[in-house]
C-alpha positions, 0 to 999 in steps of 0.5 A: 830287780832288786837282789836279795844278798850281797853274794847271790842274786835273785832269779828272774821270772823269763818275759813273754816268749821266751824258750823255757829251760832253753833259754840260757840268756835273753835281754829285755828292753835294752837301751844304751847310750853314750854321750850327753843328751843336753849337748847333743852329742848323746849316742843311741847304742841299742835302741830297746832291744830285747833278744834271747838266747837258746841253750845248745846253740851257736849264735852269731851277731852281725852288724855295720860299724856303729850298729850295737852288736859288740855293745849288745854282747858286752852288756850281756856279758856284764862288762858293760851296764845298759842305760836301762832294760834288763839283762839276764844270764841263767835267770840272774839279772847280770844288768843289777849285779855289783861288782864282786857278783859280777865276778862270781857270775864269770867264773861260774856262768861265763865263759869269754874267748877274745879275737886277741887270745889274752893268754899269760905268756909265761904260762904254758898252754895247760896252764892258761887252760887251767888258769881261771879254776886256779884262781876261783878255787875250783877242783880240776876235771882231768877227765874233762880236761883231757877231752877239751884238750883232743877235741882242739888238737893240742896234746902235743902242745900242753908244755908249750908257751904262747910265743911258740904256738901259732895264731890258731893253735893260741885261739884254741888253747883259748877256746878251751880255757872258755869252756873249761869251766863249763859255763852256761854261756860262751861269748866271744868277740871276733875270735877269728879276726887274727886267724888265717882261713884254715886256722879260723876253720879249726876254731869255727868247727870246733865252736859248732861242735862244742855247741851241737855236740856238747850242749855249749851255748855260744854268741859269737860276734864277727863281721865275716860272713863266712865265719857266721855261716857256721852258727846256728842262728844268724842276727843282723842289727843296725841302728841299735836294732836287729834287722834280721833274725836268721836260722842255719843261713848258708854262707850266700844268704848272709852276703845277700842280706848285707849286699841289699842292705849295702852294707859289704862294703864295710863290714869290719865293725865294731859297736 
């Protein structure tokens, strides 16, 4: 789809069943690989895929190693181009976009929360919450920013650096710099990989929280099951495929489907 300035894309018309207004991000026929075709060693990542995403809800993406689901977020998110299909994120095409639009769909629609934390280390926590506002330029909701900040617990922490914060209580500080700018979607990539259980709890509970109480649309992708259990919709790929498509799943259901599908022995997988 063709763009219509240098600065602001053009909305798309949404694909045959979609949500409507619901519907905040959906891919359309995505296809991506890696490699040289005429050297045979080309790679199928995604294998004509199209999905969509619906407004308010936690979605957790599952797969073996090689499956697609990290490359299926990763192209949802612009950081990395599909070979062909189409990508959309508030009826913007993310998969036409330059570089410097790129950029401005970041800061105004997406949100990111990395299973690393990538926080400034020399910045306190209220300044790495604060950070991504800062630089775009954007005026501070101190209202909204008191609220994220109780919601993850952290009044106590504000003035304290990430070296002398825990593992989940850095995770939460980045969970609240994500939704800080109120994106329309918040994507994040095994954000509880680093975390022990109770601190992946704290996270995991505030993830479903932001999503059934605050509207915040979330696509998680996470090789636990237990982790998964939280979200709202369940998808399973392999192969560059979704497999499973699955609403509000118990913690056993998702383990059945990996267990029939043998794939519990090695769910820690990144595509």
């Amino acid at each position: 789809m063709a763009l219509h300035s240098s600065t602001t894309p053009a909305a798309a018309p949404r694909p045959s069943g979609a949500h409507g207004d619901n519907t905040v991000a959906w891919a359309d026929d995505l296809v991506k690989t890696y490699g040289d075709a005429g050297s045979g060693t080309q790679v199928t990542a995604l294998d004509h895929l199209s999905v969509e995403f619906t407004r308010g809800r936690m979605t957790a993406i599952m797969g073996p190693s090689g499956s697609g689901k990290s490359t299926l977020m990763h192209c949802m998110a612009g950081l990395d181009r599909p070979t062909s299909g189409r990508v959309f994120v508030e009826g913007l095409e993310v998969s036409a976009m330059n570089q410097r639009q790129l950029t401005e769909l970041r800061r105004n629609q997406i949100g990111f929360i990395f299973q690393s934390f990538n926080l400034v280390p020399t910045l306190s926590a209220e300044e790495n919450i604060l950070l991504p506002l800062q630089i775009a330029g954007k005026p501070i909701d101190r209202d909204w920013f008191d609220e994220i900040v109780d919601v993850v617990g952290l009044r106590q922490r504000l003035d304290h650096r990430p070296s002398q914060l825990s593992g989940g209580q850095q995770q939460r500080v980045a969970c609240a710099r994500a939704l800080m700018a109120r994106p329309s979607v918040i994507f994040a990539d095994e954000p509880t990989g680093n975390l022990d259980s109770k601190s992946s709890a704290q996270v995991l509970q505030f993830l479903q929280d932001s999503a059934r109480n605050r509207g915040q649309s979330i696509v998680m992708v996470t090789h636990d099951p237990r982790a998964a259990s939280y979200a709202d919709r369940v998808l399973v790929l392999a192969d560059g495929h979704i497999t499973q498509d699955m609403d509000h799943p118990s913690y056993r259901q998702i383990l059945d489907v990996f267990a029939d599908d043998d794939q519990t022995a090695s769910p820690d997988m990144e595509a």
